[in-house]
C-alpha positions in Angstrom: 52.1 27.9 -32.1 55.7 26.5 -31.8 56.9 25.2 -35.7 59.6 23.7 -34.4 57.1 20.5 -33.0 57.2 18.1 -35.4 53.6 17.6 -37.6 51.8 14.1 -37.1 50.5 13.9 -41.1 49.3 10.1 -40.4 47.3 8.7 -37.8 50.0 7.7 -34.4 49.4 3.4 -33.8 50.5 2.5 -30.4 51.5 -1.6 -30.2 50.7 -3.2 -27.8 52.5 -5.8 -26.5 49.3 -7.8 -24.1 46.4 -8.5 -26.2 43.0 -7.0 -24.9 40.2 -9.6 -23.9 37.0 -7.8 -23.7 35.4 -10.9 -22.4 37.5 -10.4 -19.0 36.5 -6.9 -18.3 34.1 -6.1 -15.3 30.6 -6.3 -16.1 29.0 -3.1 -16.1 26.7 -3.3 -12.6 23.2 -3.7 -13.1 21.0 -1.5 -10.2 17.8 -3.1 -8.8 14.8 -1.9 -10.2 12.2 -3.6 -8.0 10.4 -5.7 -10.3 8.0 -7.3 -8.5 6.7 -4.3 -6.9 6.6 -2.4 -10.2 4.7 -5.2 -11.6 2.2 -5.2 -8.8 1.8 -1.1 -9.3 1.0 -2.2 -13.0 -1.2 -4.6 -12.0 -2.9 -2.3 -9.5 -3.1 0.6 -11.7 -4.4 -1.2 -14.9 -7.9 0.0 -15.9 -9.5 -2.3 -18.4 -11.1 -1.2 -21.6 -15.0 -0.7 -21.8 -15.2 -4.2 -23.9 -13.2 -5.4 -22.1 -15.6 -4.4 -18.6 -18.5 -5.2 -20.7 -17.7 -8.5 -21.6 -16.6 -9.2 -17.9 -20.5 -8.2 -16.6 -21.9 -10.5 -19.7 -20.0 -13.5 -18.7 -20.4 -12.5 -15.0 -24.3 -12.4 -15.5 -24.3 -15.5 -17.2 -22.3 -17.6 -14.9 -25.0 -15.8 -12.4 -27.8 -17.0 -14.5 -26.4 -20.7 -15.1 -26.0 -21.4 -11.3 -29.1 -19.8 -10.2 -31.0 -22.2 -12.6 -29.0 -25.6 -11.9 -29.7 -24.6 -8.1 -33.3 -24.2 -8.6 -33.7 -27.6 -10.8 -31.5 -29.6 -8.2 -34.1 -28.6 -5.3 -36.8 -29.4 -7.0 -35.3 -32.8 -8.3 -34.5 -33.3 -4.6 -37.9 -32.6 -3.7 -39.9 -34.9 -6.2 -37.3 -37.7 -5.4 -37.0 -37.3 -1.4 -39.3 -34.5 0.3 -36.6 -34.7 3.2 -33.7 -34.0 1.3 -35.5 -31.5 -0.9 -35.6 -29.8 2.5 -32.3 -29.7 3.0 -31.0 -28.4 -0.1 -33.1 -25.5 -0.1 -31.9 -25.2 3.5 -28.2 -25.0 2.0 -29.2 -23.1 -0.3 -30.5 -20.6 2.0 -27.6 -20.0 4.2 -25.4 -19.7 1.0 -27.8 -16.9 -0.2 -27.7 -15.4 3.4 -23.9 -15.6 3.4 -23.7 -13.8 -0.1 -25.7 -11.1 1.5 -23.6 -10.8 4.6 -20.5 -10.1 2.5 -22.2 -7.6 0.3 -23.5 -5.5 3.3 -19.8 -6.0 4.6 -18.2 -4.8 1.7 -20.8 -1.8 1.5 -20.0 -0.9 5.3 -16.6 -1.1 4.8 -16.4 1.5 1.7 -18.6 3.2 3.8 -15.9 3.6 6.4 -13.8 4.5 4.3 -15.9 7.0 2.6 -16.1 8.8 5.9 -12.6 9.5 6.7 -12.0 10.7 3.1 -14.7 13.6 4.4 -13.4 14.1 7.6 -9.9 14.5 6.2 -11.2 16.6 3.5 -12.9 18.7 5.9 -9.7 19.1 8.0 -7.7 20.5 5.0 -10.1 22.7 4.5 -10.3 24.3 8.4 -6.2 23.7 8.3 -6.3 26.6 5.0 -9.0 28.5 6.7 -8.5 28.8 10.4 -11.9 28.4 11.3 -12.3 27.5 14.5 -16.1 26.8 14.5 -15.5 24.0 11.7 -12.6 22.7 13.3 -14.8 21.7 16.3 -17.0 20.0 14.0 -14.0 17.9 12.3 -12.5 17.3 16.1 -16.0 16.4 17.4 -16.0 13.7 14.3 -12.2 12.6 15.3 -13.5 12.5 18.8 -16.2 9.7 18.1 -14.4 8.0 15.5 -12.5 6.5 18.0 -14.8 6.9 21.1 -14.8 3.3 21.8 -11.5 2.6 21.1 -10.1 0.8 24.7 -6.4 1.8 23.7 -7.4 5.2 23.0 -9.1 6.4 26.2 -6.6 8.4 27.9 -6.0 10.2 25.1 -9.6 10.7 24.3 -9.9 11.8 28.3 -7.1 14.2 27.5 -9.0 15.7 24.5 -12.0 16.2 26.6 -10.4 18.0 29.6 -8.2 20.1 27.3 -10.3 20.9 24.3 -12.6 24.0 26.2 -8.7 25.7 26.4 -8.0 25.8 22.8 -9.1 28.7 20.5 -7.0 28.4 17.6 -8.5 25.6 14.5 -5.0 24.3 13.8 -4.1 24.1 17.4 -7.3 22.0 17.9 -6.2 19.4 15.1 -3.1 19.5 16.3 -4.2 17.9 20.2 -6.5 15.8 18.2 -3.7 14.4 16.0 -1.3 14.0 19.4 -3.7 12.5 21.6 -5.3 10.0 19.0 -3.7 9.4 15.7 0.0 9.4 17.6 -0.6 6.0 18.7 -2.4 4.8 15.5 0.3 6.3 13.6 2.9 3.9 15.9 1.0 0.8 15.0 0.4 1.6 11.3 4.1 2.0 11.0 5.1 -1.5 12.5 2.7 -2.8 9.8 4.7 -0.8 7.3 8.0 -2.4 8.5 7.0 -5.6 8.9 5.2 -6.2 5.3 9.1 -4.4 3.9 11.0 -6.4 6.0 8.9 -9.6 5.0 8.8 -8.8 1.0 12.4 -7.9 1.5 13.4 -11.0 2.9 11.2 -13.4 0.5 13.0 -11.3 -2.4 16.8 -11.7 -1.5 16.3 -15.5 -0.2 13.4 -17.3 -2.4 14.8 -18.1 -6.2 11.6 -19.0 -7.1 10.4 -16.5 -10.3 7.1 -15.4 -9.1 7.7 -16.1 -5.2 8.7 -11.9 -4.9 5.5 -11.0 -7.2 2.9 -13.0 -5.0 4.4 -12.0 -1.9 4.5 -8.4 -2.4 0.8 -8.4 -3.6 -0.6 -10.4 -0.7 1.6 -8.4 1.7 0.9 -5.1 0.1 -2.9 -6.2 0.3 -3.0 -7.2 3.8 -0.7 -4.3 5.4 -3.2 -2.0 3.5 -6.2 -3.9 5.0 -4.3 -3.6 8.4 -3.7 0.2 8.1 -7.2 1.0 7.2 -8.2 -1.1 10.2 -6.1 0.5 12.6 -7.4 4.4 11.2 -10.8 3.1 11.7 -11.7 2.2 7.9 -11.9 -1.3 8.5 -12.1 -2.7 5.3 -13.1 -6.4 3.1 -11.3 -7.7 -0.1 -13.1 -5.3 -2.1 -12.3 -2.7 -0.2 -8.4 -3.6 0.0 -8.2 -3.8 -3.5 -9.7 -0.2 -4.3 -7.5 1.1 -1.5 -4.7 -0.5 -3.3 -5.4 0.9 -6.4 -6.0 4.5 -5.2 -2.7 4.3 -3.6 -0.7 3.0 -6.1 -2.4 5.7 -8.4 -1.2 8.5 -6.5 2.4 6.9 -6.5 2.0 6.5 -9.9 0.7 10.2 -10.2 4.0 11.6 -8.3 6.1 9.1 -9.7 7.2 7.6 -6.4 7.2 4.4 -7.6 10.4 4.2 -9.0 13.4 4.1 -6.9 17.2 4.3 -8.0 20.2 3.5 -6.1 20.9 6.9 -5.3 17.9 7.2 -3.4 18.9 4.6 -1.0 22.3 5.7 -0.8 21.1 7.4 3.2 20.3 3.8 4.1 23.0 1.5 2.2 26.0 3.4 2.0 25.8 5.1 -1.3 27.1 2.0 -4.3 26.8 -1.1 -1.7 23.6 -1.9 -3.8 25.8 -2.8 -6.8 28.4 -4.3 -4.9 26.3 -6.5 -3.6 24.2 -9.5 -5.2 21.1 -8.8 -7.7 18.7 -10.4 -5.0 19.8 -8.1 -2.5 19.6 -4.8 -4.2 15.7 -6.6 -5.5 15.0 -7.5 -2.0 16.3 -3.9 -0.3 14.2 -2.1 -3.5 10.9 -4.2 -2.6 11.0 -3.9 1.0 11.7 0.2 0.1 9.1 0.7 -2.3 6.6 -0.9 0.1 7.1 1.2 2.2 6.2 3.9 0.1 3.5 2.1 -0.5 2.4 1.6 3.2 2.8 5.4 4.2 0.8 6.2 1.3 -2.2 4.1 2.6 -1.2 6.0 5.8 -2.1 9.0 4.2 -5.0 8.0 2.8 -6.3 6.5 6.1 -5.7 9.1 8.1 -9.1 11.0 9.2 -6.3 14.2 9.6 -3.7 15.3 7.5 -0.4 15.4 9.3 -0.2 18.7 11.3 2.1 18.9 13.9 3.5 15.5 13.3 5.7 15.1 10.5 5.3 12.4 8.0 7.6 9.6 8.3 10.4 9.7 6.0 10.9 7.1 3.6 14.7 6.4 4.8 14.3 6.0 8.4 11.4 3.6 7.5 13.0 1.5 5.0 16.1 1.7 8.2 14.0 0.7 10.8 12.3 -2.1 8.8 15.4 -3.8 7.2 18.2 -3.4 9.7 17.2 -6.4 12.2 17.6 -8.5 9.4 20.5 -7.3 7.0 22.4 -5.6 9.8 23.5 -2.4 10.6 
């Protein structure tokens, strides 16, 4: 140490001539969080409590109980007053009763659909660990009349016919399957992806309205997963929609895909544009991304294969694709 530097026994104050305003520094940039998608994953993923179930069934069998009664007492007060219109309540009646039935055997059929690919993709995971060919004729026989009658499908399913005899190997099998059938699928599931981003996106940056983002990603998370099971062959009813929702956003949940920082969209916007950019924007850009998270996820759980040969669309190319007509390049 040099003792000829002179020893600071007090603590050094620097005047300053210009007087510090901290009200005129730059605010500290706030990154988009995606609100209203996180608040539809919470509302997705919340499981009541059993009270809370139970006293839903109570006032649901009561409400049940109150109509079926005032029903039954306003035909037969139709019918001591006017035998005619006695007939036609219980006519109306009727027909509401039949309709009733004709959603419930809907809804069954379509969980029922859905229900069957969940085995047949099951069943391919399995022949894709085990190599065996003999069950991986059985899954592609299954693929194969999934989508016999599909009209845009036939060439490929002519393909799979005339080529299948040639193939001996169970992941080589899958693999034509997932080519020649679920390659076009795949094509249309993913312009339902983009167009439900691009449309929450665009509601997000534009609408000021508070809950305007919230409904809209709901409804057009719900209907792109309704569309995506209809395209895979899972066809599905509000029910239906709603348990796929939740099963989806339960496995984002589960791998934490649900949230999404700036960094992660720094492939697609340029690393900080987010935060240089207004808070609707960044919302509207994180919505429309975590859609599509969401709608590949229902791609995955729609699928009757797993992807094979094909690789899974990337998030970033996605959220690219979907939000580049209307943002710009």
């Amino acid at each position: 140490m040099n003792d000829d530097l002179p020893r600071l026994k007090r603590p050094l104050l620097v005047d300053r001539e210009d007087e510090v305003d901290p009200s005129l520094a730059e605010a500290v940039p706030e990154l988009a969080d995606g609100r209203a998608m996180q608040a539809v994953a919470l509302l997705a993923t919340r499981r009541g409590s059993a009270f809370g179930r139970f006293a839903t069934w109570v006032f649901g069998a009561l409400f049940s109980f109150v109509v079926s009664v005032w029903a039954w007492n306003f035909v037969i007060g139709l019918f001591a007053a006017n035998s005619v219109l006695g007939g036609v309540a219980l006519a109306l009646v009727g027909l509401a009763l039949l309709v009733a039935l004709v959603v419930v055997v809907r809804e069954l059929s379509a969980f029922s659909r859905l229900k069957r690919l969940d085995l047949i993709r099951a069943e391919a995971v399995q022949v894709a660990l085990g190599a065996d060919i003999k069950a991986a004729r059985v899954v592609f026989a299954q693929v194969t009349q999934l989508y016999a009658g599909r009209a845009e499908l036939a060439w490929g399913h002519a393909r799979l016919v005339e080529r299948q005899a040639e193939v001996m190997d169970a992941d080589a099998l899958l693999a034509l399957a997932e080519a020649e059938l679920l390659a076009p699928l795949d094509a249309l599931a993913l312009r339902e992806v983009e167009e439900a981003a691009r449309r929450v996106a665009t509601v997000t940056a534009l609408v000021p309205l508070a809950l305007a983002d919230l409904v809209t990603a709901l409804v057009s998370n719900l209907r792109m997963i309704r569309r995506v099971a209809e395209i895979y062959g899972g066809r599905s009813g509000a029910l239906g929609s709603w348990r796929l929702l939740r099963r989806v956003f339960v496995a984002l949940v589960a791998t934490g895909a649900v949230a999404l920082t700036d960094d992660m969209l720094g492939s697609f916007a340029g690393g900080g544009l987010l935060s240089k950019l207004s808070r609707r924007f960044g919302e509207g850009v994180v919505n429309g991304a975590l859609t599509v998270r969401v709608g590949l996820a229902a791609m995955d759980l729609c699928r009757p294969l797993p992807w094979i040969a094909k690789a899974r669309p990337s998030v970033s190319a996605t959220v690219s694709r979907a939000l580049a007509g209307m943002f710009g390049r």
